[in-house]
N, C-alpha and C positions, 0 to 999 in steps of 0.2 A: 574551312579546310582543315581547321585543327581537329578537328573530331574526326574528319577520315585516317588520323595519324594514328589513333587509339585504336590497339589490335585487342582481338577478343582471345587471344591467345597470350598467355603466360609461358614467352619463349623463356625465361628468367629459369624457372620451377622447368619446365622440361629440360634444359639445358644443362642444368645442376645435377640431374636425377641420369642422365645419358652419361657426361664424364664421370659421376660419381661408377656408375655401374661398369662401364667400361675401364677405370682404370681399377677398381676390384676383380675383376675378371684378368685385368692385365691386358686386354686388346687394343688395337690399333684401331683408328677411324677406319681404316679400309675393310679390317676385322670387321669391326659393327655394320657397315655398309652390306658386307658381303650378308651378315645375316637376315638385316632390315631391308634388303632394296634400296634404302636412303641413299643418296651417292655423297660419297665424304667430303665434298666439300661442303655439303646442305648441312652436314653434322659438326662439322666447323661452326659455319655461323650461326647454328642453335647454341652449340656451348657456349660460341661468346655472346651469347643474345643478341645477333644482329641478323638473326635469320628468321624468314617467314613462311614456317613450314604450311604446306598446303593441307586439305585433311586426310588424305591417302596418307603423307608422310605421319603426321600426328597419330593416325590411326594404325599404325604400322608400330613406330617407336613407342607407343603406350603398349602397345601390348609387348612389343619385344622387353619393354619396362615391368611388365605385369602392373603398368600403376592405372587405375582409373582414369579414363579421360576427361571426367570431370573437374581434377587437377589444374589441368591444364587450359579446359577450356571455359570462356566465359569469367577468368577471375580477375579481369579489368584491368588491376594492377598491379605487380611485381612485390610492392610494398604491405602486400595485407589491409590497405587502409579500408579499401571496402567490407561491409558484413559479407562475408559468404559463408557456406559451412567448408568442413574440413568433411572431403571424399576418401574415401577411403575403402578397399574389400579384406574379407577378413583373411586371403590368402597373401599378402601384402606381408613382408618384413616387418617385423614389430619395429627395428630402427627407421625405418620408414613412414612409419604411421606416427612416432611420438614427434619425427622430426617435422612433417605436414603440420603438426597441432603446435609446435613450436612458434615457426614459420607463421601463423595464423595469432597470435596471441599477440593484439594489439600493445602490451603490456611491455614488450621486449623488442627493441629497433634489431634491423637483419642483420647484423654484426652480432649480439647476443644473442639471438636464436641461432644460428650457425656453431657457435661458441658450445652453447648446451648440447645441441644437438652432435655434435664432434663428442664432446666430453661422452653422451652417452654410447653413443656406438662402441666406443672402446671400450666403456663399461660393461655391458652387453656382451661384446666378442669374449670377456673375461670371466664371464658371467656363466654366459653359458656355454662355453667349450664342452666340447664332451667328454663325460667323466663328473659333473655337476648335477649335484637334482636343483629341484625346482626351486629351491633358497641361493643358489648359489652356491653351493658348499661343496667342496669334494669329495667323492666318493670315497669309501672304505675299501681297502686293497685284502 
């Protein structure tokens, strides 16, 4: 009976990629609802990981995510301890994709992938504001 407990779904990595996205945008779960179909309470218990989205919903917030569903789906466990690769499309947020490969780097428990991952994105947003070419650097006025 304990293996029926094992979801094939990484509500973890959905759940994190939903609030992260929605609280950059500044939305409300009804907000998000209203554009996913998902109804907010479903999107409650994805964020806190205690929800079991069906595949319409999965299929629905991955795209509203623009993230791959292979993400999400099939990666056993929450912790990275299984070999999987890292999914990813190349129209994906580069903060996105380096934070997947974080996440994934048996090398770093999920407190420090988190940690880097944080640390980059703000690098990133500083990085590359507009008015920066491609080193980083600011423009000439």
């Amino acid at each position: 009976m304990a293996e029926q407990s094992k979801s094939l779904v990484n509500t973890v990595e959905l759940g994190r990629a939903i609030r992260r996205k929605r609280e950059e945008l500044g939305l409300s779960l009804r907000d998000v609802a209203d554009e996913t179909k998902v109804s907010a309470s479903t999107l409650s218990r994805i964020e806190n990981g205690t929800g079991k989205p069906d595949a319409d919903n999965i299929a629905r917030l991955t795209g509203w995510l623009q993230m791959p569903m292979e993400r999400v789906m099939g990666a056993g466990s929450a912790d990275g301890a299984e070999d999987s690769p890292v999914v990813y499309f190349p129209h994906e947020a580069t903060p996105d994709i380096v934070e997947a490969h974080l996440r994934a780097d048996r090398n770093l428990n999920p407190e420090t992938a988190k940690a880097l991952s944080e640390l980059f994105r703000v690098a990133y947003a500083q990085f590359s504001a507009p008015g920066t070419d491609t080193r980083g650097r600011k423009g000439r006025k």
